[in-house]
N, CA and C atoms as an extended XYZ file, in Angstrom:
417
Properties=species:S:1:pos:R:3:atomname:S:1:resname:S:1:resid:I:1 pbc="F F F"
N         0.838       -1.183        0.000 N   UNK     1
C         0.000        0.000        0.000 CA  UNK     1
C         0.880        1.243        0.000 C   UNK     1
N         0.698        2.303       -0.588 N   UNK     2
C         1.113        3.465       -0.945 CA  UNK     2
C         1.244        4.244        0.852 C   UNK     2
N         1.904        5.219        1.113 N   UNK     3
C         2.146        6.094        2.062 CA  UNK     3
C         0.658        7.042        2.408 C   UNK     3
N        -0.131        7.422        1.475 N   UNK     4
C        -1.255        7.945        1.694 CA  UNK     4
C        -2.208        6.852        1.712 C   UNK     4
N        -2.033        6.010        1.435 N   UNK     5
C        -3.528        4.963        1.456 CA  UNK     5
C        -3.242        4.393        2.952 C   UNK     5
N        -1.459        4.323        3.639 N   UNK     6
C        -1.501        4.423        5.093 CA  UNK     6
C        -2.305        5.000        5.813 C   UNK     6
N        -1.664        6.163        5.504 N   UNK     7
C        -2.413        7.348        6.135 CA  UNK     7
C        -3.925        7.267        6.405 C   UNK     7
N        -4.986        7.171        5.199 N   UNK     8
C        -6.163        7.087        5.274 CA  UNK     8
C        -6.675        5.934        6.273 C   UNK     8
N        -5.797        4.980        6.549 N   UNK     9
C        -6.207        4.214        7.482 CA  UNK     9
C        -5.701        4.546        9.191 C   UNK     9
N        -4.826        5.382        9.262 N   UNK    10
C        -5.124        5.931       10.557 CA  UNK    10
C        -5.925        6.818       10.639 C   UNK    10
N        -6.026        7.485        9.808 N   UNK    11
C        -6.931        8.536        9.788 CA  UNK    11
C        -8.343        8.342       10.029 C   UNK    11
N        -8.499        7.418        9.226 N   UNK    12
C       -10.205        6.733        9.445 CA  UNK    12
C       -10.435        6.617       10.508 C   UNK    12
N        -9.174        5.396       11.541 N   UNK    13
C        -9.677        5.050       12.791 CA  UNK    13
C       -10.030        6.354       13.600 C   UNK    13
N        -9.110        7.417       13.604 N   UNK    14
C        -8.924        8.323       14.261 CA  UNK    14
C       -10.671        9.123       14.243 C   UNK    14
N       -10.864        9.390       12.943 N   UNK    15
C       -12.109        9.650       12.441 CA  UNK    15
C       -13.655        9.132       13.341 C   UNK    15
N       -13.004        7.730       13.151 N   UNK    16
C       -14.253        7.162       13.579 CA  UNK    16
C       -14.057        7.060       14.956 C   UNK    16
N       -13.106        6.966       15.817 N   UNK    17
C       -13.450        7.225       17.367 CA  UNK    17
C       -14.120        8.604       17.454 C   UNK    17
N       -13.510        9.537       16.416 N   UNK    18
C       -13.790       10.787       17.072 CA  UNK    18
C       -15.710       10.922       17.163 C   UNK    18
N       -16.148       10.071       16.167 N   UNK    19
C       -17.806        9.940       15.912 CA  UNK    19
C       -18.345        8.561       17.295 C   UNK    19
N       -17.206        8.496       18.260 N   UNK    20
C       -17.424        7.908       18.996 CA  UNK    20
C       -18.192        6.388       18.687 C   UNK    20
N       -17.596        6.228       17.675 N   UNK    21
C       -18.103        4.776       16.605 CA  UNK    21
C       -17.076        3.298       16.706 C   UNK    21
N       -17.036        2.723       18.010 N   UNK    22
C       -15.666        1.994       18.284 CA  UNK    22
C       -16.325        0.554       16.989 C   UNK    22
N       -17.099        0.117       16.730 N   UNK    23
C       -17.670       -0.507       15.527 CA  UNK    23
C       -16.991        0.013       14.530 C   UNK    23
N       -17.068        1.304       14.086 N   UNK    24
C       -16.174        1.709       12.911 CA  UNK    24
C       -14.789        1.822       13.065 C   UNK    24
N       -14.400        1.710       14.393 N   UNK    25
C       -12.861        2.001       14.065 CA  UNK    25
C       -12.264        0.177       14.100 C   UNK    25
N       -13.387       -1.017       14.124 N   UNK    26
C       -12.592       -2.019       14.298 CA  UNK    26
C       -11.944       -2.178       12.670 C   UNK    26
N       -12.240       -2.199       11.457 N   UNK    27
C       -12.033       -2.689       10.152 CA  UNK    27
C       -10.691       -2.013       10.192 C   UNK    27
N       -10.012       -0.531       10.647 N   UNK    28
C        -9.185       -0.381       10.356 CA  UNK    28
C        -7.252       -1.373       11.510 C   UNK    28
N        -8.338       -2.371       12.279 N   UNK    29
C        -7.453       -2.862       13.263 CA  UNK    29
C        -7.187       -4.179       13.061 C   UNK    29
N        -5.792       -4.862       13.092 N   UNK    30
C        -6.254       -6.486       12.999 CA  UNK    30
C        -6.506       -6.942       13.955 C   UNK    30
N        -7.222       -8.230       13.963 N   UNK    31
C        -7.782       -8.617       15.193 CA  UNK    31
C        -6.742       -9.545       15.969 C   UNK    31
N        -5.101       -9.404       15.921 N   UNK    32
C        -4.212       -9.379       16.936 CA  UNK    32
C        -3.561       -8.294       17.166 C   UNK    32
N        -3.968       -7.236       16.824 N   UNK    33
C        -3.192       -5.973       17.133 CA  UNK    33
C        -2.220       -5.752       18.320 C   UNK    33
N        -1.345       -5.325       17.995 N   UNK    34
C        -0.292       -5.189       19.494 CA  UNK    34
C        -0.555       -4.010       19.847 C   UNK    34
N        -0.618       -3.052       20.849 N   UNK    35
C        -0.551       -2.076       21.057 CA  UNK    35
C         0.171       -1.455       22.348 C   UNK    35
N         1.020       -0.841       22.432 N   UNK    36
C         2.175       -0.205       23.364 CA  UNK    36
C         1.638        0.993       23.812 C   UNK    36
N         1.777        1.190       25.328 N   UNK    37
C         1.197        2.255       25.825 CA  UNK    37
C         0.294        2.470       26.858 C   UNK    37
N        -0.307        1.330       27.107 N   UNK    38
C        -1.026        0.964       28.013 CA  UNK    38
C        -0.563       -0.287       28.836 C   UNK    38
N         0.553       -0.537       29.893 N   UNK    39
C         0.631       -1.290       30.388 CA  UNK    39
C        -0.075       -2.677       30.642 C   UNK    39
N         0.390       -3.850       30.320 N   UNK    40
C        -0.708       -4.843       31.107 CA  UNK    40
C        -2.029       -5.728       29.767 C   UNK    40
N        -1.904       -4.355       29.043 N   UNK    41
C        -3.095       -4.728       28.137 CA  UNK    41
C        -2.098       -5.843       27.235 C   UNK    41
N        -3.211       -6.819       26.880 N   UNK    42
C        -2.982       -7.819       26.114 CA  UNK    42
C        -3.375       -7.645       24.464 C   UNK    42
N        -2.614       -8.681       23.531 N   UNK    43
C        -3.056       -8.302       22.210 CA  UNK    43
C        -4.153       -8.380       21.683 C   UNK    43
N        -4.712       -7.987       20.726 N   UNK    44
C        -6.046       -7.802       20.215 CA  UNK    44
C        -7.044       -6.647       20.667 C   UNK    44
N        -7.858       -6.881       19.053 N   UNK    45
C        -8.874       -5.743       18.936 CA  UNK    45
C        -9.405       -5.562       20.314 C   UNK    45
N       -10.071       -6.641       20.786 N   UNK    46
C       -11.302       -6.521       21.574 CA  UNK    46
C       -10.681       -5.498       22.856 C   UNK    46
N        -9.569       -6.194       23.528 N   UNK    47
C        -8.354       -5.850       24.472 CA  UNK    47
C        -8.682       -4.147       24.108 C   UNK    47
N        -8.184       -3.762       23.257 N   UNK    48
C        -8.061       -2.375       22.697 CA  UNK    48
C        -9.424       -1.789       22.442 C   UNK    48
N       -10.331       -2.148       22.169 N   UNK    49
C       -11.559       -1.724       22.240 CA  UNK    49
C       -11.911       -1.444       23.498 C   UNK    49
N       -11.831       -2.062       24.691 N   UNK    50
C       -11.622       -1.568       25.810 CA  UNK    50
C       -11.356       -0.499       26.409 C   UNK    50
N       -10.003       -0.068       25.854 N   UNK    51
C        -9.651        0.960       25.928 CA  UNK    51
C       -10.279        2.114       25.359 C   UNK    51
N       -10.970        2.136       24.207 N   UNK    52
C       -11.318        3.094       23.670 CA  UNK    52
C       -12.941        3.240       24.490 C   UNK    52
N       -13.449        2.342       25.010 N   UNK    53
C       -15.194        2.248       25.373 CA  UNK    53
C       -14.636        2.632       26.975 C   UNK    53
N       -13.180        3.084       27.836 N   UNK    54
C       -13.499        3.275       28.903 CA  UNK    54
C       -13.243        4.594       28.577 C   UNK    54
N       -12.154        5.337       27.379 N   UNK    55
C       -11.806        6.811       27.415 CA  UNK    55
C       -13.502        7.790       27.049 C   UNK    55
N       -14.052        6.721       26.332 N   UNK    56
C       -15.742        7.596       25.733 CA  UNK    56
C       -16.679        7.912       27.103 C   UNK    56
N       -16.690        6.570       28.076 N   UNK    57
C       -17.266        6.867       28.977 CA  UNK    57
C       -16.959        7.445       29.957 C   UNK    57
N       -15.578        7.888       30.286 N   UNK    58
C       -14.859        9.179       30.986 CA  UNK    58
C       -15.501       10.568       30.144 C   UNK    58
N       -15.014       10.571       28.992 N   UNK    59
C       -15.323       11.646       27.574 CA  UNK    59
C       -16.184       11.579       27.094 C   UNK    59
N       -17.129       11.560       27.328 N   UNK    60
C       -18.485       11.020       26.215 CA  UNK    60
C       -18.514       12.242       25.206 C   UNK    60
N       -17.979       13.543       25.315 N   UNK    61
C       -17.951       14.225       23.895 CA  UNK    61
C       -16.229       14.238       23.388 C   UNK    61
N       -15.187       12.840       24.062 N   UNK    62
C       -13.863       13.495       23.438 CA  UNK    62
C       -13.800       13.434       22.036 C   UNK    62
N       -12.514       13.725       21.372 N   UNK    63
C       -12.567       13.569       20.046 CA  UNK    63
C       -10.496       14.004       19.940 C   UNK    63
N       -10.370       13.121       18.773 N   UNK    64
C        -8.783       13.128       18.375 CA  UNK    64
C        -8.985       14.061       17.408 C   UNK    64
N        -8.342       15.247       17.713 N   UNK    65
C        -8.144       15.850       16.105 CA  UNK    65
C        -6.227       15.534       15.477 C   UNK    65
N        -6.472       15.372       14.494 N   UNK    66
C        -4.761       15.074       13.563 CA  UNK    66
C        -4.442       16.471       13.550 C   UNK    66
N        -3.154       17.300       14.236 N   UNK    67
C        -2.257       17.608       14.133 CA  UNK    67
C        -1.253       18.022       13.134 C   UNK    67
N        -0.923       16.436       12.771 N   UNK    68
C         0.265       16.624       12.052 CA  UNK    68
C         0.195       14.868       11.812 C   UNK    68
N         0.470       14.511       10.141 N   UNK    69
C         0.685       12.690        9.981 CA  UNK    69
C         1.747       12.717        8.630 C   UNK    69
N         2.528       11.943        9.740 N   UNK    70
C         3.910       11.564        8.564 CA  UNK    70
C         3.399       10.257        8.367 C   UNK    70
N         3.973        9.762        6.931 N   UNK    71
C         4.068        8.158        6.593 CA  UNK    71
C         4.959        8.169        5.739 C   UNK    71
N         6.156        7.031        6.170 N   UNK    72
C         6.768        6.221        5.414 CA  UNK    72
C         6.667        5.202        5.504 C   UNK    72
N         6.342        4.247        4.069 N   UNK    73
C         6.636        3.050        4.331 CA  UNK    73
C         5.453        2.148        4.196 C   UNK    73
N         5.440        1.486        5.692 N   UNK    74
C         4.378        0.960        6.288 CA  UNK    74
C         3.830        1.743        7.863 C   UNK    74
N         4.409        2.364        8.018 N   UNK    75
C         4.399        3.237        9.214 CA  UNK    75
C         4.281        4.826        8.808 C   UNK    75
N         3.116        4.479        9.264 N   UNK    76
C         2.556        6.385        9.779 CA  UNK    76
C         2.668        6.924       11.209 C   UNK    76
N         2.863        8.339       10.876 N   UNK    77
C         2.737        8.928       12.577 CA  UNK    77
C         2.211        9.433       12.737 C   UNK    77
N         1.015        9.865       13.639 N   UNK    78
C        -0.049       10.953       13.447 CA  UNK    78
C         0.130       11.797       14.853 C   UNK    78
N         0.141       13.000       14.928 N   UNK    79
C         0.393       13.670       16.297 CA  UNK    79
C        -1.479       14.736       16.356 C   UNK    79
N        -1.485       13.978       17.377 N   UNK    80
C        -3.378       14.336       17.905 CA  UNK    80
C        -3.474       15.680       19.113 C   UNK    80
N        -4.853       15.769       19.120 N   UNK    81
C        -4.835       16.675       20.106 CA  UNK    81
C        -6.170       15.461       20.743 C   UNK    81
N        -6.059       15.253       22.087 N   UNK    82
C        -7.400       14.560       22.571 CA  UNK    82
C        -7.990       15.917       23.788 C   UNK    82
N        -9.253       16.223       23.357 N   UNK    83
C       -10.236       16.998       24.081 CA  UNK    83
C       -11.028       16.579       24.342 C   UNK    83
N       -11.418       16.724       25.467 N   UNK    84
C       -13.172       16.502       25.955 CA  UNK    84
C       -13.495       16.924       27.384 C   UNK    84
N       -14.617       16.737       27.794 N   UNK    85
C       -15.109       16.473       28.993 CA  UNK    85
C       -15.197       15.795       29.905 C   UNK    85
N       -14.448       15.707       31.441 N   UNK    86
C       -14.852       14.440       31.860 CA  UNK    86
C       -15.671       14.651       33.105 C   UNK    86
N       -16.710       13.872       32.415 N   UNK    87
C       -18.074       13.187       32.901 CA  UNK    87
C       -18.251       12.283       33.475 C   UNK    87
N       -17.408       11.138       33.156 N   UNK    88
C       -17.153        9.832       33.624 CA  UNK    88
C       -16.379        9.468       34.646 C   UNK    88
N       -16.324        8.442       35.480 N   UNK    89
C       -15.639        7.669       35.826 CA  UNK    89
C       -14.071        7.297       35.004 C   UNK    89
N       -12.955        7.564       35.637 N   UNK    90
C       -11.860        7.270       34.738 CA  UNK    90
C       -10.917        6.648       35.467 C   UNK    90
N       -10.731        5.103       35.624 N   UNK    91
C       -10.195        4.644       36.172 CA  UNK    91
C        -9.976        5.049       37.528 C   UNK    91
N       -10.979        5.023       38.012 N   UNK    92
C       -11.061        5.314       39.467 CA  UNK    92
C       -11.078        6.347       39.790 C   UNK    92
N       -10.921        7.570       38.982 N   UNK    93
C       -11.051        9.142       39.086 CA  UNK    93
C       -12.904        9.608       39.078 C   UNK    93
N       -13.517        9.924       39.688 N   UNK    94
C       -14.501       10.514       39.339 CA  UNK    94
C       -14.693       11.446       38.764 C   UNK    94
N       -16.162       11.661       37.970 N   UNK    95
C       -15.879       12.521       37.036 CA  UNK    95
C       -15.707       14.161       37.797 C   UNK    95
N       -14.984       15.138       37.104 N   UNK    96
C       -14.732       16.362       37.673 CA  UNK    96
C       -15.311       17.553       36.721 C   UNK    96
N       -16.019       16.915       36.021 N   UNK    97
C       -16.443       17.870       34.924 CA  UNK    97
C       -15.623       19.166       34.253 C   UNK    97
N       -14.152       18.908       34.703 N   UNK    98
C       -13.019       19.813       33.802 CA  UNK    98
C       -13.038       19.102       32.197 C   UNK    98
N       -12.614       20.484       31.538 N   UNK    99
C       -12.187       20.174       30.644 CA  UNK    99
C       -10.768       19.856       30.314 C   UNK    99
N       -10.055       18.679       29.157 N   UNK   100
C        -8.803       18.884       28.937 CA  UNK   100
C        -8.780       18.986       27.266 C   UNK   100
N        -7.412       18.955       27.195 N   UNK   101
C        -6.872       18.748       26.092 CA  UNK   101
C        -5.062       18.547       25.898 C   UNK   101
N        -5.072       17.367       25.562 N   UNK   102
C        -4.349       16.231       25.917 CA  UNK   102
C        -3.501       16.308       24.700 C   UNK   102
N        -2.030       16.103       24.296 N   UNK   103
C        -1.838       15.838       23.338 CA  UNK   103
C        -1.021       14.287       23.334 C   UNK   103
N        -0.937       13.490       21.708 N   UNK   104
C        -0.599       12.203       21.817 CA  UNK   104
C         0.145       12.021       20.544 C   UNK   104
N         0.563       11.176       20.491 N   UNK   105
C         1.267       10.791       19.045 CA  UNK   105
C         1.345        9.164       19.269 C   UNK   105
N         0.470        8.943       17.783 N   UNK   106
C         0.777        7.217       17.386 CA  UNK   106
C         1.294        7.463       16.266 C   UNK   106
N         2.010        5.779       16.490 N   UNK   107
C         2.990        5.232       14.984 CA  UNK   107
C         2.342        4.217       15.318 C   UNK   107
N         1.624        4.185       13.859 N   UNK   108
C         1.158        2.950       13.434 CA  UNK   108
C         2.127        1.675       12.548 C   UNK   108
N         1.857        0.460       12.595 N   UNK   109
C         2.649       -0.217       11.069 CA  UNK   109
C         1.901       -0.998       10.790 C   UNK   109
N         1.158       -0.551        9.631 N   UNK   110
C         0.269       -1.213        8.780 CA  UNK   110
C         0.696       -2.195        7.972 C   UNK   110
N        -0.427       -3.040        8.140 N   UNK   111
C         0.142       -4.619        6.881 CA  UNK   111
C        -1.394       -4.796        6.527 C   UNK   111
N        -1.440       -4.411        4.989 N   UNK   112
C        -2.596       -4.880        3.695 CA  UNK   112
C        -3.818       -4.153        4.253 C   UNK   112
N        -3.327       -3.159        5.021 N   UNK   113
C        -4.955       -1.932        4.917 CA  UNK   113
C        -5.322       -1.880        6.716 C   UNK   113
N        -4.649       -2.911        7.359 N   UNK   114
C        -4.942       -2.817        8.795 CA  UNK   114
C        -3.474       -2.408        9.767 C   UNK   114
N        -4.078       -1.753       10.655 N   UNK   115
C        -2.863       -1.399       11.761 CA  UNK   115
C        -2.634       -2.698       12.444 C   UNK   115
N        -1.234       -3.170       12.778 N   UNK   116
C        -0.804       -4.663       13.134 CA  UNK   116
C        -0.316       -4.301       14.895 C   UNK   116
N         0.563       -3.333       14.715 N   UNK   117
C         1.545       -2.851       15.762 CA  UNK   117
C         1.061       -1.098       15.855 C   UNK   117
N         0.706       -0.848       17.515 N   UNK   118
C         0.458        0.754       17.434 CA  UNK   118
C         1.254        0.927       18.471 C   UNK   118
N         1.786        2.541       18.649 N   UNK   119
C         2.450        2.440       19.814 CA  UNK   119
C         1.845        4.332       20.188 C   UNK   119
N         1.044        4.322       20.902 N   UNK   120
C         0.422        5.613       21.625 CA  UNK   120
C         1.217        6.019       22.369 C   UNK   120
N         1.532        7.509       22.552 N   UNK   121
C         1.800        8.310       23.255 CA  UNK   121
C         0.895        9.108       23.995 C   UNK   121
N         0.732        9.066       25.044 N   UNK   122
C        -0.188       10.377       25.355 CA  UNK   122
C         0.251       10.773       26.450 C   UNK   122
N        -0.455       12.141       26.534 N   UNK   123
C         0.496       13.186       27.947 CA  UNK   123
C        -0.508       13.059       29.011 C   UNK   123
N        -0.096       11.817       29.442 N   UNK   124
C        -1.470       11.257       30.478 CA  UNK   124
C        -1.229       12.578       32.133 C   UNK   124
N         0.420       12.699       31.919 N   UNK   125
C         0.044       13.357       33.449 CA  UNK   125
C        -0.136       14.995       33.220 C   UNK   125
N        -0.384       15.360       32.283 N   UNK   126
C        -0.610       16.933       31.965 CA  UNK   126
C        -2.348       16.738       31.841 C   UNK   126
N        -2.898       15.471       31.363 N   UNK   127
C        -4.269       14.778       31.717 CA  UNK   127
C        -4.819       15.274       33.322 C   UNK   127
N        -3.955       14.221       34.220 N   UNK   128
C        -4.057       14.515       35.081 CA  UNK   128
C        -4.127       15.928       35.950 C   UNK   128
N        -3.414       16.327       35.886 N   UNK   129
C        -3.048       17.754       36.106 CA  UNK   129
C        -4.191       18.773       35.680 C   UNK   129
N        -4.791       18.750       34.595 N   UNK   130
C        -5.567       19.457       33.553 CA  UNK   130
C        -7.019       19.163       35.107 C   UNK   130
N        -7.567       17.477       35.102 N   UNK   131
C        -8.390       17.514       36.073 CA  UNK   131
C        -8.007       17.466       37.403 C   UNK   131
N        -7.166       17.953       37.618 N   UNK   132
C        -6.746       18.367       39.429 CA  UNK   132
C        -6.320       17.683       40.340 C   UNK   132
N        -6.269       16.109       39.647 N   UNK   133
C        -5.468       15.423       40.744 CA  UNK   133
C        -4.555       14.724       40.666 C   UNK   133
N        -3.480       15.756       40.548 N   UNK   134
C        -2.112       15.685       40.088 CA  UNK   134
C        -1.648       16.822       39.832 C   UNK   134
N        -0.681       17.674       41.230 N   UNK   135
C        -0.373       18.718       41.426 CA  UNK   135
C         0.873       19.376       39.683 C   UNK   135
N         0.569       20.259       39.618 N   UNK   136
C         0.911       20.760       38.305 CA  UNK   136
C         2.588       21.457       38.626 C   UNK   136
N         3.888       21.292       38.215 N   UNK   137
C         5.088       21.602       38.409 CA  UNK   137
C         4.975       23.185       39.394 C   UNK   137
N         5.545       22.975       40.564 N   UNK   138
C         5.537       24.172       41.256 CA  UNK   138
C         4.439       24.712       42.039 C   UNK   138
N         3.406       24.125       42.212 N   UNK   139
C         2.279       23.433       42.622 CA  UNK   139
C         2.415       22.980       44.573 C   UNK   139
């Protein structure tokens, strides 16, 4: 696959979480996906779907916007902004009804139209910080 037809497949997924559609973002995932970044989590979609059905119900309006997406290769990089509300329950955080906005960067490596290997970045403790519990540098 071409460097932009990469692309369109992170992009999609990205797309379709942002429509809070974890159904639409499975076609762009294989269903052993590895994914780095989340401690503990095991391979596969479902595993990772998880993840995405606990960040919606923390966020029920978040959304990834793309940044910035390099691709070479088989590997794209997409650098996100994650915003929303939290409403939810987030791993043991109750909701605080702050707003954030989070930034992240994945490298994907795609094989025949699906992401195989992802590896997320996100600025979980500026997250933290953003909803208040997690004193902010100098603090």
């Amino acid at each position: 696959m071409s460097a932009e037809e990469n692309k369109a497949v992170t992009r999609g997924f990205m797309e379709a979480f942002s429509r809070h559609d974890l159904d639409a973002c499975e076609p762009f995932l294989d269903e052993n996906i590895v994914v780095h970044g989340f401690p503990g989590l095991p391979p596969g979609r479902d595993a990772y779907r998880g993840v995405g059905a606990m960040f919606l119900a923390a966020f029920p309006d978040g959304t990834m916007a793309v940044e910035d997406m390099l691709a070479d290769g088989d590997k794209v990089v997409a650098r996100y902004m994650y915003t929303g509300t939290h409403q939810g329950e987030l791993q043991g955080i109750p909701a605080t009804g702050k707003e954030i906005a989070a930034q992240g960067i994945l490298i994907d490596h795609i094989v025949n139209g699906k992401v195989v290997e992802r590896w997320d970045v996100f600025d979980q403790i500026g997250m933290l910080q953003q909803l208040g519990v997690m004193p902010a540098p100098g603090q």
